[in-house]
Structures are given as C-alpha cells and as structure tokens.
N, C-alpha and C positions, 0 to 999 in steps of 0.2 A: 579469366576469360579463356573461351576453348577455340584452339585455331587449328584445322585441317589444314598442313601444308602438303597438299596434293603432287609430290614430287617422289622418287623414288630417291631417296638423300642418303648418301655415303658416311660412314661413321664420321669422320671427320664434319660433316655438315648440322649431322643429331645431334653433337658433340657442344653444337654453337648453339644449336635452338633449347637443348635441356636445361641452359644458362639461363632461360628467357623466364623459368620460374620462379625466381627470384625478384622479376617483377610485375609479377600476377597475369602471367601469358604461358599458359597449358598447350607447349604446340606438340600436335602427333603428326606425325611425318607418314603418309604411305605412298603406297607406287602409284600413276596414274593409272584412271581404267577403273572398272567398279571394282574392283578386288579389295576386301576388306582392310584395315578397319574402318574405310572409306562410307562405306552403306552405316554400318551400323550406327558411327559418329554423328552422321548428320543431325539427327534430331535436336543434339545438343549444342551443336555447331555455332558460334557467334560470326566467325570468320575464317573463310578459306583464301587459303594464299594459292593463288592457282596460278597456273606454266603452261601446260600446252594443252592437255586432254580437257575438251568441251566444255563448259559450265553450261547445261539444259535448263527449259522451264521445269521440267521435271526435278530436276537435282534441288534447282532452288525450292518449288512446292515443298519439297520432302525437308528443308531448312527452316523452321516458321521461325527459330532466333535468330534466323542468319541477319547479320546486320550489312559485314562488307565483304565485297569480292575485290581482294588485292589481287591486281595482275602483277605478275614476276616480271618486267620488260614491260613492252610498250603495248603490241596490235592485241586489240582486246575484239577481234572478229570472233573469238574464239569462247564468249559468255552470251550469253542471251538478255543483251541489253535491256532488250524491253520487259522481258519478266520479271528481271530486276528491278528498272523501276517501277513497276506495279505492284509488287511487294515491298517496296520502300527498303530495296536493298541496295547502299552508297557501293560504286564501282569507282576502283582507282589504277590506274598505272605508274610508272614509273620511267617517264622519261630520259634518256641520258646515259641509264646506267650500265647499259650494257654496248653502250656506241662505240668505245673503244675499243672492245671485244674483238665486235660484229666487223671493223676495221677493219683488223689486222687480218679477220678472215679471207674476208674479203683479199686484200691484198696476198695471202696465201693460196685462195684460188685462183688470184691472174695469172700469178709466178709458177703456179702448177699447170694450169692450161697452156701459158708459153712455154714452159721446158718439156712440154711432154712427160709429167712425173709418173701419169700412173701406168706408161709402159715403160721407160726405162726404172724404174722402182721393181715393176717384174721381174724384166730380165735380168737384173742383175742378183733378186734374191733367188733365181733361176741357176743361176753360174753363167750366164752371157753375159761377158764384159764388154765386148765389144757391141751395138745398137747396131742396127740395118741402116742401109745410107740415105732412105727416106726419112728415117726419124731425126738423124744428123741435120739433113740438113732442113730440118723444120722449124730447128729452137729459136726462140726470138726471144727480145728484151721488149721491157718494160719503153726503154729511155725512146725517145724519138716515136712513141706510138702516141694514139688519142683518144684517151680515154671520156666517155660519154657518161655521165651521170643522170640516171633517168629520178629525179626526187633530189634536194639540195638540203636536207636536216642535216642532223646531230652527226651520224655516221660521215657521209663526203665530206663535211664541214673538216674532220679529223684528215680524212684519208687525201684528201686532195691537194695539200701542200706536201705532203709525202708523197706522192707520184710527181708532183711539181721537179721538186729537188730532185727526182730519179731520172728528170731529164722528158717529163712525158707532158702533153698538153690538155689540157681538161677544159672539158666543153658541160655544160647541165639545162636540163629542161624542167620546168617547175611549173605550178600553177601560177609563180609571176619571178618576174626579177628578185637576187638578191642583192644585198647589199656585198659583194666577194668581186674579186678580182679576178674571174673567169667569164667564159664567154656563155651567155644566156643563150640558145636555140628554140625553136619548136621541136617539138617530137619527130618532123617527118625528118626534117634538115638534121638532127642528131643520128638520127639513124644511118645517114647517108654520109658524114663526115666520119664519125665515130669506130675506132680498132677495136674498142673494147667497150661495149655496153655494161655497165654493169647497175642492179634495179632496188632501191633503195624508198618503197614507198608503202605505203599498208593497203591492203588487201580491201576492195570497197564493189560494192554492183559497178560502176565508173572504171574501175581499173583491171577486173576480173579478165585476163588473158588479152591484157593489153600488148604480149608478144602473144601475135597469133601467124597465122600464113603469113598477110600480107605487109605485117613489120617486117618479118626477118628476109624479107625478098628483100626488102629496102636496103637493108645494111648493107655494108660493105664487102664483095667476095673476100673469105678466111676472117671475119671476125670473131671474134670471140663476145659469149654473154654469160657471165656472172648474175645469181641471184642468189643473195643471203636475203630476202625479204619475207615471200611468202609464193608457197609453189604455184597456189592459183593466179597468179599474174601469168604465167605463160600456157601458154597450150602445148603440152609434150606431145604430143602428136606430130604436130607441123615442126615443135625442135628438132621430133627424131628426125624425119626426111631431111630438115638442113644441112642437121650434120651427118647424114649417112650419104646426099649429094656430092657435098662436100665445097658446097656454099659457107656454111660456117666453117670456120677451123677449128672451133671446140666451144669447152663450155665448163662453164665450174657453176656444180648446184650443191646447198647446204640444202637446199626446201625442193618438196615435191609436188604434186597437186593433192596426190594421195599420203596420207603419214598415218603412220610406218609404210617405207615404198616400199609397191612389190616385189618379192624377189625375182620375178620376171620381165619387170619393167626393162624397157631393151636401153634405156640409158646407160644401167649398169654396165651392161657391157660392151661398152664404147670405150676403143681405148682413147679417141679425143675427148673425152668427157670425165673431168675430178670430182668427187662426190665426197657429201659428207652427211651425217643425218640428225640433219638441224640442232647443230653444236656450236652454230658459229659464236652465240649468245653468252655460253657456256664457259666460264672460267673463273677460278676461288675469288677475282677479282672484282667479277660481278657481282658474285654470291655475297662478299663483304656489301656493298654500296646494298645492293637490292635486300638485303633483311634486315640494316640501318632504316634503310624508307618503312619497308615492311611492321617493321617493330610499333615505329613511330607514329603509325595509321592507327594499326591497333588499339595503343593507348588514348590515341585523340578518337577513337570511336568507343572507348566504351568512359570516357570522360568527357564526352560532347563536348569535344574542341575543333577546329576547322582542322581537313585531311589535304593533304600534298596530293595534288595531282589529278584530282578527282574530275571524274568521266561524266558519272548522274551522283 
C-alpha cells in the first residue's frame, strides 16, 4: 500500500516508518507544500497521512486511488471534506493523541506569559542580569489566579487538575455542562471572572474569531489568553491594540490566523507576547501514539475492516 506522509520527518521519524515495510505499507515521507515527491506521488497514492498543509479538491482529484485522508491530530478544517466525500474518500483523525502534548504547552505558555520569559530570556542572553523594575514587579503565579477554559475536551480535561493542585481555580464554558468538578459559565460571565483565558476548541464558521473587539473588552484588565487551538479563533488585529493598550497583560500564541506567521506580524514583537509556531502538538510522544493509530487505519483500509476515528 503507497502512503504520502505529508510531514517534513526527521531521520529518526523515517527511521520508524521504513519499519512499516514489512508489513505491506510503502510510506514516503516529504515536506509539506507542493514540493516534490509530493506532485508526482499522487497518482499512486492510496493514503496520505496529512498534519497541517491543506488537503484541496484539487490534491484529491489529482488522487483517483486515494482511498484515506489520515489526519495526524484532531482539527481536520484543514482537508476538504466534501470533496472527499464525493470521491468516496474515508477521512479520519485521531483524537487523544496529542492532548497531553498540547497541555503541557499550554501550561508553558501561562508560566511564560506570567514570568515575562521572553524579555527577561533577552536580557539575560544580553548580559543584563539585573531586569528594569517594571518587569520585577510584573511576575505573577499561577496559584490564586482563574483560569477560564473556553472548550472542556481531551486537553483541560488533563490540564485542569494540574492547575487545580498549583493552587489556581478553573472555571469552563462549553456547549453544555460536564460531568467535572469545576464551575460551568457562559462565555460572557467567563470572560469577565477569568485571569487567564486560555482556547481549546476547533476552528468552525461558529467560532471563527470568537475573540474579537468586543470579547477582550470583556475580560478582565492584565488578563492574559492563551491559544494552542487554532489561530483563526481570534482576530489579531483587536489582540494587538489590547495588548499594546495595555488592557491585556499578555498572551501566549502557538497558532496564528495566518501559517507560517508573518515575519512582520507586530505580535512578534511584543515583549508581552510568548510565541511558538504551532508545535505545541509536537513531541516523539505523540509521534509514537499518532503512527500506532496511523498504521492501523491503513491496514483496516486496504483490508476493508472498520477505521478508528472516522470523520466520512
């Protein structure tokens, strides 16, 4: 079976999939982006395991064997659903497997938004040891804040007893009650109790720059928002004025609206603002789990057996 895994994969990762011949799965690894041997593959293509760069009607026409589109991870805004199913092409993801990841990211962007990492990180690979006494006395802790979970899956589900124990109160808005031991909100009322936003939901027409102006007036003055999701949930536009007002206190973003973000984008350079570019996913830990799932689709699609996870 021929599978495009649509990633730019490290020796150690080609390492794992070259293994895969051994049980009749031929996968070729290239970068995302049309750049070869991407085009020319296709024709032959049964399955592409695809990560982040586009799956088009286009890509698909130019597939006529394609059978599946494995997503690496969950949000699959990123294939063209419906052409898929018009060409009778099975789409699957892979929920779960990269939740712990996205967590601990997560939890790395709070802790860098409250310490102020990416200017004292400067200045000290600067030779300033000493910080200015604005930055001093800016840093904050986790413990005694309130963290607001906008989306209650797989990810907060992890991270929220872990802020719990760190002494912090978690609040979550959902499209209905969970069954947890935190406080359910509406979106307006979260915004307005909540220290720290942070956006945990996929990307849909419904939630496309659901932080826009008139949320982040809402929050709290010096809050901080967190987004490991997806960049078009916010409008960076109205982010940058907040935090260059100085209404937020900062912001930790993995996602942008635009990917690859532009080198001019003025978030960059914010020193309230920790950045990262969309890696929060990203670790050999996920890579195990996600090409266990991966593998095991494949098999069940060219053995017509039922697929994990399946989208159409």
């Amino acid at each position: 079976m021929n599978i495009l895994f649509h990633y730019e994969a490290g020796e150690k990762l080609r390492g794992e999939v070259a293994r895969l011949e051994s049980q009749g799965l031929n996968v070729v690894c290239c970068p995302e982006g049309p750049a070869e041997p991407f085009n020319t593959r296709l024709a032959d293509t049964e399955v592409i395991w695809h990560v982040l760069q586009p799956i088009t009607a286009e890509i698909i026409e130019r597939a006529p064997n394609l059978k599946l589109i494995q997503k690496i991870g969950v949000g699959v805004n990123t294939i063209d659903l419906e052409s898929a199913k018009a060409n009778g092409v099975a789409v699957c993801n892979m929920p779960g497997t990269n939740s712990r990841a996205v967590a601990e990211m997560t939890l790395l962007l709070m802790l860098s938004a409250l310490r102020k990492q990416p200017v004292i990180d400067r200045a000290c690979r600067s030779g300033q040891w000493v910080v200015d006494g604005a930055t001093k006395e800016a840093f904050g802790e986790i413990g005694g804040r309130t963290v607001g979970f906008v989306g209650f899956g797989a990810i907060p589900r992890i991270l929220a007893p872990i802020l719990t124990a760190m002494g912090a109160r978690v609040i979550y808005t959902a499209n209905s009650p969970k069954a947890v031991d935190y406080d359910f909100l509406q979106m307006g009322q979260l915004l307005q109790e909540a220290d720290i936003i942070t956006l945990h939901i996929p990307l849909t027409a419904d939630s496309e720059k659901i932080i826009n102006a008139s949320s982040l007036a809402s929050m709290k003055p010096g809050a901080l928002l967190i987004n490991t999701a997806r960049g078009g949930l916010v409008d960076e536009p109205a982010l940058c004025e907040a935090l260059s007002s100085g209404h937020l206190g900062g912001a930790g973003l993995d996602v942008f609206y635009q990917e690859p973000v532009a080198a001019d984008n003025p978030l960059l350079s914010m020193d309230n603002v920790s950045v990262a570019p969309h890696v929060a996913w990203l670790t050999n830990e996920t890579f195990s789990r996600s090409i266990d799932i991966a593998v095991k689709n494949s098999l069940a699609i060219r053995d017509g057996s039922s697929l994990l996870h399946q989208i159409i």
